[in-house]
C-alpha positions in Angstrom: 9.6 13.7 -38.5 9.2 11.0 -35.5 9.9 12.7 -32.2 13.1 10.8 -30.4 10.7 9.6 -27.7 7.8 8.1 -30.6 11.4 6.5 -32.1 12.4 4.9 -28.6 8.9 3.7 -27.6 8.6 2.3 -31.1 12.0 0.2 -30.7 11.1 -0.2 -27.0 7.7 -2.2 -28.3 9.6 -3.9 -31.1 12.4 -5.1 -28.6 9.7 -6.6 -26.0 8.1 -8.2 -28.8 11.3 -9.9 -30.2 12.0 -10.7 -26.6 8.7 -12.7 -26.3 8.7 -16.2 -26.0 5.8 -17.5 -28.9 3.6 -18.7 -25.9 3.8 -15.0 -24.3 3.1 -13.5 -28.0 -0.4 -15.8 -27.8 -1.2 -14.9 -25.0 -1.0 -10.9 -25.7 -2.4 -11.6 -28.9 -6.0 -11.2 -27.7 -6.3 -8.9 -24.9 -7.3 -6.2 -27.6 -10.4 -7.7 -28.8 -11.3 -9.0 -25.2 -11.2 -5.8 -23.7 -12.7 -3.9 -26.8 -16.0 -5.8 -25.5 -15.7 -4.8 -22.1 -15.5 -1.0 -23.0 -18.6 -1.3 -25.1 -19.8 -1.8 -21.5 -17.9 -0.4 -18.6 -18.7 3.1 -18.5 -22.1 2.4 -19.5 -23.8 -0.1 -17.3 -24.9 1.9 -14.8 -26.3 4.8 -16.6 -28.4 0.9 -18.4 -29.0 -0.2 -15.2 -30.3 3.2 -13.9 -31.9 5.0 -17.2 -32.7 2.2 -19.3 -34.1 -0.5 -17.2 -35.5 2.3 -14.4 -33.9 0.7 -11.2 -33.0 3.0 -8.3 -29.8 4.6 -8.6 -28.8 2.7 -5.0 -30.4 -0.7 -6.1 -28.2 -0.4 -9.2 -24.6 0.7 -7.6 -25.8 -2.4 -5.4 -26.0 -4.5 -8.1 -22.8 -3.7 -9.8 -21.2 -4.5 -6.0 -22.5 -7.8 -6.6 -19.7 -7.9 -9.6 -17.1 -7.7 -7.3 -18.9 -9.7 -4.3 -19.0 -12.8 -6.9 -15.1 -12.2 -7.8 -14.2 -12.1 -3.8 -16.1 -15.6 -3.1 -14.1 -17.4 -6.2 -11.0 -15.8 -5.8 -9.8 -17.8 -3.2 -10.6 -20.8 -4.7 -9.5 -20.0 -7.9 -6.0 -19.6 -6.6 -5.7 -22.8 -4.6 -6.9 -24.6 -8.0 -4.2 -22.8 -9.9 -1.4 -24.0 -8.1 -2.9 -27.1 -8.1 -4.3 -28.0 -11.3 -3.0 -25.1 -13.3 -4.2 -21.7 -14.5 -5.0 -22.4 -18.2 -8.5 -24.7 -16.7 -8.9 -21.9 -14.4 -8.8 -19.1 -17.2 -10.9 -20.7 -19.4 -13.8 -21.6 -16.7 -13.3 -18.2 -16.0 -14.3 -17.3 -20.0 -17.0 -18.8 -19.9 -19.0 -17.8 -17.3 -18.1 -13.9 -18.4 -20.0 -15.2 -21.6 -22.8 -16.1 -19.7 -22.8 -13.5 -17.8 -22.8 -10.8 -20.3 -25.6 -12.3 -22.3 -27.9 -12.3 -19.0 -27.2 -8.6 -18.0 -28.2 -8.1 -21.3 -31.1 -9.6 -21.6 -32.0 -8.4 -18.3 -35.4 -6.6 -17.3 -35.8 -7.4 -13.5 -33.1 -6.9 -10.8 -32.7 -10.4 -10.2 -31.6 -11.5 -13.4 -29.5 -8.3 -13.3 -28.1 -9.3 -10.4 -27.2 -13.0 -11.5 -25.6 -11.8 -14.8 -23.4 -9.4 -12.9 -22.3 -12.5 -10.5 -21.5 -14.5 -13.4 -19.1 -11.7 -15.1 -17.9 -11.1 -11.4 -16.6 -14.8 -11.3 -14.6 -14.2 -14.3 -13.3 -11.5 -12.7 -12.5 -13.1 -9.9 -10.6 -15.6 -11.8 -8.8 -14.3 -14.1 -6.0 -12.2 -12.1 -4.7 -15.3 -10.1 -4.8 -17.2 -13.1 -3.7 -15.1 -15.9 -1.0 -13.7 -13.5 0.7 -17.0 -12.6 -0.1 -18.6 -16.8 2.0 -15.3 -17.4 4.7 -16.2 -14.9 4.9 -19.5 -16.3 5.6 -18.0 -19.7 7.3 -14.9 -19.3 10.1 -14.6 -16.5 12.5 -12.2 -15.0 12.8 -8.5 -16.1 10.4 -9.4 -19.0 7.8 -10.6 -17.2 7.5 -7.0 -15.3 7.4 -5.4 -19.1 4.4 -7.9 -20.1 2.4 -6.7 -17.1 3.0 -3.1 -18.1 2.4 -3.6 -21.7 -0.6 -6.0 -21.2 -2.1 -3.1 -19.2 -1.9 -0.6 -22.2 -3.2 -3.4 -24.5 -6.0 -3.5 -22.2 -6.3 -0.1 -21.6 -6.2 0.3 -25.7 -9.2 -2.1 -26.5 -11.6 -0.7 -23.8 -11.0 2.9 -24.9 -11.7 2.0 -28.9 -15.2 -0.1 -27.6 -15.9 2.8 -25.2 -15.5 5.2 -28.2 -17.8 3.1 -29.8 -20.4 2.3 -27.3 -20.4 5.9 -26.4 -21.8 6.7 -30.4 -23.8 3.5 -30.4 -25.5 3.2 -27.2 -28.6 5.6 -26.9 -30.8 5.7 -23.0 -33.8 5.8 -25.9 -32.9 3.0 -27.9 -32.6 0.2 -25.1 -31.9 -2.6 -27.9 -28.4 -0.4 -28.4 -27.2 -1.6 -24.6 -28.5 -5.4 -25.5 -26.6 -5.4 -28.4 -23.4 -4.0 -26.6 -23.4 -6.6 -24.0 -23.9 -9.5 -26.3 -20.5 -8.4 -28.4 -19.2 -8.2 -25.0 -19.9 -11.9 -24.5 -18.4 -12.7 -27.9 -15.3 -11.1 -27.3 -14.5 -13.7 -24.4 -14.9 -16.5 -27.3 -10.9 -15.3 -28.6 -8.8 -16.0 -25.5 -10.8 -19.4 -25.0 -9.6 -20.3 -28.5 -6.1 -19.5 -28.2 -6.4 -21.3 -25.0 -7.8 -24.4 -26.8 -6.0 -24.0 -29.8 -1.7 -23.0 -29.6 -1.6 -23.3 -26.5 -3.1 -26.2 -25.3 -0.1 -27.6 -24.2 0.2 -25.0 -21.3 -1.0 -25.7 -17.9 0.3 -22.9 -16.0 1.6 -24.9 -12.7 5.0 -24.1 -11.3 6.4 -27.6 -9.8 5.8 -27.8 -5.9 9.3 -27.9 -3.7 9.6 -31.2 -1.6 8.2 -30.8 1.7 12.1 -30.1 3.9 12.7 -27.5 0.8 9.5 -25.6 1.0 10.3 -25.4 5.0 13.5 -24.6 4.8 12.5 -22.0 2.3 10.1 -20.2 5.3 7.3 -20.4 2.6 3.8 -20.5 4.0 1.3 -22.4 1.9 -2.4 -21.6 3.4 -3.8 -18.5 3.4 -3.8 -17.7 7.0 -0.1 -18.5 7.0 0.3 -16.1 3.8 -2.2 -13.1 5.6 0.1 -13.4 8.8 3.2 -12.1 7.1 3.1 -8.3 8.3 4.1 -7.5 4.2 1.7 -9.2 3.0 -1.1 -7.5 5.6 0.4 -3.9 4.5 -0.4 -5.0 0.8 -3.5 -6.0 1.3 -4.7 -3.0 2.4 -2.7 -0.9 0.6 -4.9 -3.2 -2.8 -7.8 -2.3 -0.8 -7.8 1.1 -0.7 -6.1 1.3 -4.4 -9.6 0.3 -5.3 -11.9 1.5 -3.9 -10.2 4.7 -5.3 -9.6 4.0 -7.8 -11.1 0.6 -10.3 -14.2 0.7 -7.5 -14.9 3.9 -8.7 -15.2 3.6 -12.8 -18.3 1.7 -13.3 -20.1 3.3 -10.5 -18.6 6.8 -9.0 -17.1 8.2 -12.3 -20.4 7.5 -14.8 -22.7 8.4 -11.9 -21.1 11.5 -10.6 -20.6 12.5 -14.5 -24.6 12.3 -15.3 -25.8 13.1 -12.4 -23.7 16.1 -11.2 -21.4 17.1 -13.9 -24.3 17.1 -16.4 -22.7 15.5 -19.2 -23.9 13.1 -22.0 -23.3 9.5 -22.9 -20.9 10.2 -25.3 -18.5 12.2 -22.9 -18.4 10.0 -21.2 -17.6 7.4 -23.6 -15.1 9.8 -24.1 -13.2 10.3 -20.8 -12.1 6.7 -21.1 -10.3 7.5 -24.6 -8.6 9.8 -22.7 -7.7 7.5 -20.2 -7.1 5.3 -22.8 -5.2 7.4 -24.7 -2.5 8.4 -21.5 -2.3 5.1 -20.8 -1.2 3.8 -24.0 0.9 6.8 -24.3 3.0 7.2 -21.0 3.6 3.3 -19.6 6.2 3.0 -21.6 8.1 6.0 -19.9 6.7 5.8 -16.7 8.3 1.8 -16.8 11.3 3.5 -17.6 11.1 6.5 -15.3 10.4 3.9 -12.4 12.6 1.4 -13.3 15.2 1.3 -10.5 13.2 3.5 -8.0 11.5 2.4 -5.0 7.8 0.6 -6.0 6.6 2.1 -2.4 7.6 5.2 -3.5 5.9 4.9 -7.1 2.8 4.0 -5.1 3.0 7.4 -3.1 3.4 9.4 -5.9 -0.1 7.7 -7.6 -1.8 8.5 -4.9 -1.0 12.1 -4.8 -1.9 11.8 -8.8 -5.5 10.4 -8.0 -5.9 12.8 -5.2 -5.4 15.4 -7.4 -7.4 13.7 -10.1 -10.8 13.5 -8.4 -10.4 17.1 -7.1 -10.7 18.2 -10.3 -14.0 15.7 -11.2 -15.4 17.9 -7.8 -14.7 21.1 -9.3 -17.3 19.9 -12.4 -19.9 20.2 -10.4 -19.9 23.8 -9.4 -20.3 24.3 -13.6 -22.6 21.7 -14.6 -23.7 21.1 -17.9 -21.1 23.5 -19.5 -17.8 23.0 -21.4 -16.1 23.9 -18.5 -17.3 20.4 -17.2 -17.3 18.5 -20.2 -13.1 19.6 -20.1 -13.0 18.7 -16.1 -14.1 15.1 -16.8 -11.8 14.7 -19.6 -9.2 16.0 -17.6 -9.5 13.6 -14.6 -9.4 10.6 -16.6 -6.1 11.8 -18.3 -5.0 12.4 -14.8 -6.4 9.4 -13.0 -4.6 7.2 -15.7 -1.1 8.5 -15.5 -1.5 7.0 -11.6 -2.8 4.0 -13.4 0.4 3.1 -15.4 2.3 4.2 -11.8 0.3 1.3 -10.2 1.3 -1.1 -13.1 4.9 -0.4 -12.7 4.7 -0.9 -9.4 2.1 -3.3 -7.5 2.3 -6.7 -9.8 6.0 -6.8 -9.3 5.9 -6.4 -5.4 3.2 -9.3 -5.5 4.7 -11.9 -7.4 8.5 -11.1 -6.5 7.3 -11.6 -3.0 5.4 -15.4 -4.3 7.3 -18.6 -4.2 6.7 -20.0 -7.5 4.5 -22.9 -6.5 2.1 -20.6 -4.6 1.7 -17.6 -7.3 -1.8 -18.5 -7.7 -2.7 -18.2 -4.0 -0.5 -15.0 -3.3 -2.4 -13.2 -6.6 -5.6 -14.6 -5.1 -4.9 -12.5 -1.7 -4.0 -9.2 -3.9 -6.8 -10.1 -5.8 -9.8 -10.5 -3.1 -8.0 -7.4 -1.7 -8.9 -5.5 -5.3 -12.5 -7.5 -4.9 -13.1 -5.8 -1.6 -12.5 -2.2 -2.9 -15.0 -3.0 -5.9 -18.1 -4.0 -3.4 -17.4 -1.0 -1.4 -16.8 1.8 -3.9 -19.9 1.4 -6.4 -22.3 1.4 -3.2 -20.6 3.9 -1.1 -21.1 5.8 -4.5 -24.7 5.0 -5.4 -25.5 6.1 -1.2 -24.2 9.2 -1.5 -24.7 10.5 -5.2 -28.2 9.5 -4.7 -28.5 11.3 -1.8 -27.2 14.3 -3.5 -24.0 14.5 -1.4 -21.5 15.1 -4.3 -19.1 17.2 -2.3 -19.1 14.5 0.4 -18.4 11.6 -2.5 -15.1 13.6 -3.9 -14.2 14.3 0.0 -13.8 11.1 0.8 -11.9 9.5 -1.9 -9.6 12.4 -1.9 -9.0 11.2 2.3 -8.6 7.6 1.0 -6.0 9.0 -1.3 -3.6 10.7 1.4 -4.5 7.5 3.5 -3.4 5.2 0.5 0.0 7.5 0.2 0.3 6.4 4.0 0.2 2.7 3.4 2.6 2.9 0.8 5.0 3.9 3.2 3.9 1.4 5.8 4.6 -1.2 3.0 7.6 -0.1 2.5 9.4 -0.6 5.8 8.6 -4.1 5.6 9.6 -5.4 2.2 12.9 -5.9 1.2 14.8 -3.8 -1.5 14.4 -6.4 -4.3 10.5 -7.2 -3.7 10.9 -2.7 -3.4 12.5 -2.6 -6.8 16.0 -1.6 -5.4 17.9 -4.8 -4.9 
């Protein structure tokens, strides 16, 4: 018999579905399969960059940085193009160069070609949360839009822990032709958004209308981004995205795999399988934790995440003082259960404070700040990682994201004596 809380998060999912306008429905339609390709990938490149193609384990955390350097450089542009020529264009240039890219790192055998494929999935990166945030806002609005975010995030979260399932049982350090063959399905998996995008809904454009000039002024609206980085809230969020990821999303291509192999002692496939897990709470608890934080102060959702990932890579430390035992093998499935229950706190927090604090007409640019913010964590946390795992200073790795942690807790709190209650979640 159906447990009362399986019965409400059933109707809960139904409800938001019925809610959907048909242009939100397309658009959530494909996240699945997109992010299926990306998990035959994420927790895996790398241990390919590393074990299969033999570069240094430094050169390689370096090279994955160049992921998120690539994403910092377009993400300003991209947002000043979405709020003025619309975020569908900017989505699906976005597409293809992750196609591009994917094939290339791939294909790769030198560092260099490496290095260019990572740029090209790094501008999609870049791209996409300016531009998929404000097509979204365009679609979806008011209490709904905050439930699409949330739900979007488990969708996500769903499709890379089914294709990191699968790479883990597929890809093989031996069999080098088994991480080709996984990036070039991660390519193709890019090819279903850009045909919804060219198909039902190419009527969207994804551009809010611009106030007249004596409205937006009266309206106290900045519209550069100095103007936007000068608002002390703004500032506070910033680097309260900044340290949220080099954390925490800086972390899961470079620190987690790396510390995992290299410390922990564990194979490919657990590996593969800690981000099931993490899948798996996800997909399980943002329903209730949306719920649970509905009504409650965002700072103070943000506080309680970071005490969550504190606690989280405490227990990835402990792993290393049993490595190679089932002791460790459990320690690094139990930090990415962990770590993801302060993921879905982070969804039910941080994209509402960001775009309930964006006038419509400048989403794009006030996603693109958040965004280069998120960019900035992903240079530094897969370098800072290769440095010191390579140097054999695993202690000193967990050390340090656990003081990022309490200093991320602190932000939250900075952030939230100068925000409103409704961008807080209260008003």
């Amino acid at each position: 018999m159906p447990s009362p809380t399986s019965s409400r998060a059933r109707s809960g999912a139904l409800d938001f579905w019925s809610a959907l306008p048909r242009d939100g429905r397309w658009l959530l339609s494909t996240v699945v399969v997109q992010f299926f390709g990306r998990g035959l990938t994420l927790p895996f490149t790398i241990i390919y960059l590393h074990e299969v193609r033999g570069f240094p384990l430094a050169l390689s955390g370096t090279l994955m940085g160049l992921v998120a350097v690539a994403g910092l450089a377009v993400t300003g542009p991209a947002g000043w193009l979405v709020d003025r020529v619309g975020a569908r264009l900017v989505v699906l240039g976005g597409l293809a160069s992750a196609v591009a890219g994917c094939t290339v790192v791939g294909l790769a055998t030198t560092p260099l070609a490496a290095g260019v494929g990572l740029a090209l999935f790094g501008v999609q990166l870049g791209v996409s949360w300016p531009a998929v945030n404000a097509l979204v806002a365009t679609v979806v609005s008011g209490e709904l839009r905050q439930r699409y975010y949330g739900v979007s995030f488990a969708l996500l979260n769903l499709g890379i822990g089914v294709g990191g399932v699968v790479g883990g049982l597929v890809v093989d350090v031996e069999r080098p032709g088994t991480f080709v063959a996984a990036f070039l399905a991660n390519a193709a998996t890019f090819v279903a958004p850009a045909v919804v995008l060219l198909g039902p809904l190419r009527h969207l454009h994804g551009r809010a209308a611009r106030p007249a000039p004596d409205a937006a002024a009266a309206a106290g609206a900045p519209a550069g981004y100095l103007a936007i980085l000068r608002r002390p809230e703004v500032a506070w969020l910033t680097a309260l995205s900044l340290v949220a990821a080099f954390v925490g999303y800086g972390q899961m291509e470079g620190g987690f795999p790396a510390f995992a192999r290299q410390v922990s002692e564990v194979s490919t496939r657990v590996v593969g399988l800690a981000f099931v897990v993490n899948t798996c709470a996800i997909v399980l608890l943002q329903f209730w934790v949306m719920n649970r934080a509905r009504g409650r102060r965002r700072s103070r959702v943000l506080l309680v995440m970071a005490g969550i990932w504190a606690a989280a890579w405490g227990v990835l430390g402990l792993t290393g003082l049993v490595p190679g035992t089932v002791a460790a093998v459990a320690g690094v499935l139990v930090f990415h259960g962990v770590f993801g229950l302060g993921e879905t706190l982070l969804q039910a927090a941080l994209p509402a404070i960001v775009n309930d604090m964006a006038p419509d007409h400048l989403r794009g640019r006030y996603n693109a700040v958040n965004a280069a913010a998120f960019q900035g964590g992903t240079i530094l946390g897969p370098v800072a990682a290769g440095l010191l795992l390579q140097h054999g200073a695993g202690g000193a790795f967990v050390a340090v994201l656990v003081a990022c942690c309490v200093a991320l807790g602190a932000t939250a709190l900075a952030l939230e004596r100068r925000v409103g209650d409704a961008v807080n979640g209260v008003g």
